[in-house]
Backbone bond lengths (Angstrom), bond angles and torsions (degrees), N, CA, C in turn:
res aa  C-N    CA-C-N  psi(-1)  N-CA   C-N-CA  omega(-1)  CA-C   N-CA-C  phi
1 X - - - 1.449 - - 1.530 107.46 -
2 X 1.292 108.36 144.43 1.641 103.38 -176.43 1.281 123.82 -98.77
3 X 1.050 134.70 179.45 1.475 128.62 -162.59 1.660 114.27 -74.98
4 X 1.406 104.08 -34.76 1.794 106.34 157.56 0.677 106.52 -62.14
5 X 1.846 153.59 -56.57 1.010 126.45 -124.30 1.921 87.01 -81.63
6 X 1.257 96.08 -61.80 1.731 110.73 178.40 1.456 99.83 -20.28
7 X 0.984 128.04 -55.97 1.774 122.32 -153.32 1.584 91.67 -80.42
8 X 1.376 117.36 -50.06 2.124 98.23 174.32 1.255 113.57 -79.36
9 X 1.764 136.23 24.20 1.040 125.84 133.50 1.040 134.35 -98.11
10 X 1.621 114.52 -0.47 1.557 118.13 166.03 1.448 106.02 -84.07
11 X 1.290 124.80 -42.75 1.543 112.91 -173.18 1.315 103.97 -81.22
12 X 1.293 130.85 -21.12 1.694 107.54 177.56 1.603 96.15 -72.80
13 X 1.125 134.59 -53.84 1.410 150.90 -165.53 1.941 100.56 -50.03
14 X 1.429 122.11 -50.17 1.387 127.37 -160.26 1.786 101.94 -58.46
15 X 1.235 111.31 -46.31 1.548 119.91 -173.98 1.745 102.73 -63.24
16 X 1.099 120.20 -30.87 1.642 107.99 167.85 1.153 123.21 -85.48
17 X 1.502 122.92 -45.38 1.638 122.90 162.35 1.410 113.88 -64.41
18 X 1.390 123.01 23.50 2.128 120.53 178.80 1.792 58.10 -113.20
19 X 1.047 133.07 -85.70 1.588 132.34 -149.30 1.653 144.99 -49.11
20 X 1.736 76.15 -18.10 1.799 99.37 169.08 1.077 78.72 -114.45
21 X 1.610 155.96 90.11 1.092 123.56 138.31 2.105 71.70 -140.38
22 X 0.767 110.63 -45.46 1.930 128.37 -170.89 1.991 88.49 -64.62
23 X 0.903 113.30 -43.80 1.424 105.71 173.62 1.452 127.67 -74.42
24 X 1.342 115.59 -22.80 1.453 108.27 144.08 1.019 146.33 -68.29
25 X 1.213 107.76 -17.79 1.616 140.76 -174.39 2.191 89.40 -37.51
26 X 1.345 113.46 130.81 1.392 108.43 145.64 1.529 137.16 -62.37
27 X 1.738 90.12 -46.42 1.265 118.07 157.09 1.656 112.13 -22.13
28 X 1.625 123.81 104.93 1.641 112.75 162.63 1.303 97.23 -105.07
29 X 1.498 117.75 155.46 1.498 109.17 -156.47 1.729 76.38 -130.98
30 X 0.901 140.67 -0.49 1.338 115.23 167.27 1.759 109.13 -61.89
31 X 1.707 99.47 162.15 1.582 101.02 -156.74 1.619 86.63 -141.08
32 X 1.083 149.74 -41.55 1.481 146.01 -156.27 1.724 98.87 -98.84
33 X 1.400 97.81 143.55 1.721 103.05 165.39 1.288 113.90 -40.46
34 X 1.686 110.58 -62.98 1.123 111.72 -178.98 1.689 139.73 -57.21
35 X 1.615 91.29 -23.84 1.659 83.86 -173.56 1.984 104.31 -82.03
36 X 1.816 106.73 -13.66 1.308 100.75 -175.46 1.502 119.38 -86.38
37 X 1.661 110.44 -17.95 1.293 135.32 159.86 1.543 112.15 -51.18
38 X 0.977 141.35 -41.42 1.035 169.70 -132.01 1.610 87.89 -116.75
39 X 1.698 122.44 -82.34 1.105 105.78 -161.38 1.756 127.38 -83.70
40 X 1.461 107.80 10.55 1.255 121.43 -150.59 1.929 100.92 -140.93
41 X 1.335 96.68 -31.45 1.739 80.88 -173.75 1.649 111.55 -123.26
42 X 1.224 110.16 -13.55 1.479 113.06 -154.97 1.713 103.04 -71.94
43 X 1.232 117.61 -21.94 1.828 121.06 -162.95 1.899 92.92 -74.14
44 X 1.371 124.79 -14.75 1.382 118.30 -169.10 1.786 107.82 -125.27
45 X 1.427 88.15 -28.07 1.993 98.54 174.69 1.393 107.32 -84.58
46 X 1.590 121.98 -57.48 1.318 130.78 174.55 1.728 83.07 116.69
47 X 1.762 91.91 173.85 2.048 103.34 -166.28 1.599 99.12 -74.21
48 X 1.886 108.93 -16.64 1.405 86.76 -165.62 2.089 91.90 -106.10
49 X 1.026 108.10 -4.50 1.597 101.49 -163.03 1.607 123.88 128.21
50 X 1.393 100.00 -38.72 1.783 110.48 -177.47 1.427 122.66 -78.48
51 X 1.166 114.83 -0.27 1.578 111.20 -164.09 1.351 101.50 -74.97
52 X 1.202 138.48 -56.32 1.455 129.15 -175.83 1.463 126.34 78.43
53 X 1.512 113.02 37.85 1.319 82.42 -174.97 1.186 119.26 -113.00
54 X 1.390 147.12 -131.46 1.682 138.62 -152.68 1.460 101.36 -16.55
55 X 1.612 124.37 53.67 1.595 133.00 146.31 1.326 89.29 75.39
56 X 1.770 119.85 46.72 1.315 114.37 154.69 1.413 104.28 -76.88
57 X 1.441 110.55 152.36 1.619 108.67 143.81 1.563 143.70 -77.71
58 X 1.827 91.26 161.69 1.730 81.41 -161.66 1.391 104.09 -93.09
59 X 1.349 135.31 112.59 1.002 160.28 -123.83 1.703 108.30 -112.39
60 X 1.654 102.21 -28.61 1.748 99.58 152.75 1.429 121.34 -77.40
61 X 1.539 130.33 -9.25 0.917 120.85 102.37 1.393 143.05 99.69
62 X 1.756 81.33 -164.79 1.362 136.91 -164.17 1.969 100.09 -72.28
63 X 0.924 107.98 148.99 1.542 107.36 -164.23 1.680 90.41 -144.27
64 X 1.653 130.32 13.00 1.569 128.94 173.15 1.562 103.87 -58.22
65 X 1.571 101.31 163.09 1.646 111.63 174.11 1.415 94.77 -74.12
66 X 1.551 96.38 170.65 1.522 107.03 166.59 1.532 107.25 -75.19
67 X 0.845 140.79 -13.44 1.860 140.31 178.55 1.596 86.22 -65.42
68 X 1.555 94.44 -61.30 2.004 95.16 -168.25 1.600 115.30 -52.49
69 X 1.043 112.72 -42.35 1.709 106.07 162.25 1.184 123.37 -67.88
70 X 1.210 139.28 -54.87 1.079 121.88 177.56 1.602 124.34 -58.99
71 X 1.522 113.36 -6.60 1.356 112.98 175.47 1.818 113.52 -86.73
72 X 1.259 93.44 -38.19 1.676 98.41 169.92 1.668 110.90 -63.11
73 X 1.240 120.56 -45.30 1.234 113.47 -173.45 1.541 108.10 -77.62
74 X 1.119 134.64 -0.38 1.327 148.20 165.07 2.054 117.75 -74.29
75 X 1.722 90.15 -61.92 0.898 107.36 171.12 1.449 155.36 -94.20
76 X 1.735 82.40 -12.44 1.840 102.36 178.76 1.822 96.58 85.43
77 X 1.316 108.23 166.07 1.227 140.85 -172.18 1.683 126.75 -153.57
78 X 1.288 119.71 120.72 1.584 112.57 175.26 1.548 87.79 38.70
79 X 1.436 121.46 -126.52 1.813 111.72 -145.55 1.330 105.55 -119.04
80 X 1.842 110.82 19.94 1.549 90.47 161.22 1.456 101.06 -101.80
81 X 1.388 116.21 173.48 1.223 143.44 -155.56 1.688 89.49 -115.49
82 X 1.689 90.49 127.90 1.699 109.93 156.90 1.515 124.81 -50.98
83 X 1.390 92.75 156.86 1.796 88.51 -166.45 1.527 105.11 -128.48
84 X 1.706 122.11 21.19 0.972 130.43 -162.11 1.672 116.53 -83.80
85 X 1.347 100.73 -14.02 1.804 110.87 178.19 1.413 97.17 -107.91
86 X 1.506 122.32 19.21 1.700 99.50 -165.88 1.909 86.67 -131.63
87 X 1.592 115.66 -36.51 1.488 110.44 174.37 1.471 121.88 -126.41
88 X 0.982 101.78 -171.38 1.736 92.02 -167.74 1.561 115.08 -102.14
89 X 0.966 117.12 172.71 1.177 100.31 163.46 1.428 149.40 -32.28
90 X 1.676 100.72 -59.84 0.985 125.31 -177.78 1.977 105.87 -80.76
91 X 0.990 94.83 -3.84 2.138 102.12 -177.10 1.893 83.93 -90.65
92 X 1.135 119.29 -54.76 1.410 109.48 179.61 1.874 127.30 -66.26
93 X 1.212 79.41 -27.50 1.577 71.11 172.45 1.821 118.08 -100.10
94 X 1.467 109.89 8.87 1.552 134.62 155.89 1.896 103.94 -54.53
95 X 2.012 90.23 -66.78 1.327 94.27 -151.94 1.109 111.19 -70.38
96 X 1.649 118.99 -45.94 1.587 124.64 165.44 1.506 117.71 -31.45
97 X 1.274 128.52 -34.17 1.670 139.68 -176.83 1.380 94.18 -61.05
98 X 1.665 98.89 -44.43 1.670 98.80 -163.08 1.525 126.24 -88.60
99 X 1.255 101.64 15.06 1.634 120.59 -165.62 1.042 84.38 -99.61
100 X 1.556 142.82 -39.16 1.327 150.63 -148.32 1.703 113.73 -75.62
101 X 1.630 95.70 -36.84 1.557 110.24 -177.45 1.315 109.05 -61.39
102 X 1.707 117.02 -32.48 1.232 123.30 -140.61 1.700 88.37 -94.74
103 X 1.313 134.47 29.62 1.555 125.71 -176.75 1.769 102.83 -102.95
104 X 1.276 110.68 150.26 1.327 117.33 171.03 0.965 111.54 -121.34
């Protein structure tokens, strides 16, 4: 292979290995309740809290302490799934803040 060819297969090639490489990442870099609310709870809670579905709860609501949320979102509940290998500490005690807004 010649020395052009090599160099337009590294730069077409670099933009997919930067992209599988950020997708392995453990690292989740979301930082706000909302944007992790958003990417993690809303398809079963809904954007505002009420949707409920596969026997989520309705989360406008929900009247738990903040200890009690952050332990469910740690640990899961009935059929949602824990979130304790997927955010951090501090991402759970973001989103739990932000569950809080969502009460009527």
């Amino acid at each position: 292979m010649n020395n052009l060819k090599k160099k337009i297969l590294f730069y077409i090639s670099l933009p997919l290995i930067l992209y599988l490489f950020s997708c392995g990442s453990k690292e989740n870099k979301l930082s706000s309740g909302r944007e992790i609310y958003k990417k993690y709870c809303v398809n079963c809670h809904g954007a505002d809290g009420t949707l409920s579905t596969n026997g989520a709860l309705d989360l406008s609501a929900s009247r738990i302490s903040m200890d009690a949320r952050k332990q469910i979102i740690n640990e899961g509940r009935i059929t949602m799934t824990g979130f304790k290998e997927v955010l951090s500490p501090a991402q759970i005690d973001s989103v739990a803040k932000y569950t809080i807004t969502l009460q009527k």
